[in-house]
N, C-alpha and C positions, 0 to 999 in steps of 0.2 A: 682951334682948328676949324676949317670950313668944310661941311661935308656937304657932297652935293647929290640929290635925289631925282632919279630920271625914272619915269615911268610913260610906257609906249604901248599905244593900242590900235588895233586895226578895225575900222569898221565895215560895217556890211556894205556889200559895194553901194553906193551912192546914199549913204545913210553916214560920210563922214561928215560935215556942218553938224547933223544931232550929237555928234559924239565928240566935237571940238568944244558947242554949247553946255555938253552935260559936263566937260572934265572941266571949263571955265566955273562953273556953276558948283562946283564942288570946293568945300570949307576947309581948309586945315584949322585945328585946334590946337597948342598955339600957331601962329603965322609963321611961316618963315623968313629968313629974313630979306629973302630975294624967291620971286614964282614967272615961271616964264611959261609960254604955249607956244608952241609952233604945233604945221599941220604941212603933211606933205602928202606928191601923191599916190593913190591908190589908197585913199582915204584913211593915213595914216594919222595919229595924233600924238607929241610928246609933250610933256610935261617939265620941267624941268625944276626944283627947289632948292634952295644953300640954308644950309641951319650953319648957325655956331655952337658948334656940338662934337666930343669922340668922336670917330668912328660907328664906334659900335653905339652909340645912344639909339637909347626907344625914340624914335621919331614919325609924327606923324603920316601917313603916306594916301594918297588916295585910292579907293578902292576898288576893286573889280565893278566894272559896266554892265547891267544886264545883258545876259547869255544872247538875246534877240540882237544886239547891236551891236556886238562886234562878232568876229569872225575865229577868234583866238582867246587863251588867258593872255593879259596884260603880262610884259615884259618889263621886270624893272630891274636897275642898278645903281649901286651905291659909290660914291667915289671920295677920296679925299684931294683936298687941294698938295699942291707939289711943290 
């Protein structure tokens, strides 16, 4: 099964490029088997991951951004292929 991992964050107005650079910059343990970035505006940034994995499996995810740089908690969701 493919599950796919979306996680979405907003940064401080003009402070989204440091929080595009910092979610790039960030490791998953293992890798996924597909990791995409996009960044839209109003200095938004998503993530996007595909494990081959349940549903429900422990999967790695990236982590909340210091409080300073973004403007919100990170939004995430989980989806399975159809």
């Amino acid at each position: 099964m493919t599950v796919a991992l979306m996680w979405e964050a907003r940064a401080v107005d003009g402070r989204g490029e440091e929080l595009l650079t910092w979610a790039k910059g960030q490791a998953l343990d293992p890798a996924p088997e597909r990791r995409e970035t996009f960044r839209a505006p109003q200095d938004r940034v998503l993530v996007i991951t595909w494990w081959d994995a349940p549903y429900d499996a422990d999967l790695p995810e990236l982590p909340e951004p210091d409080g300073e740089l973004v403007t919100r908690a990170v939004h995430r969701w989980r989806f399975e292929a159809a």
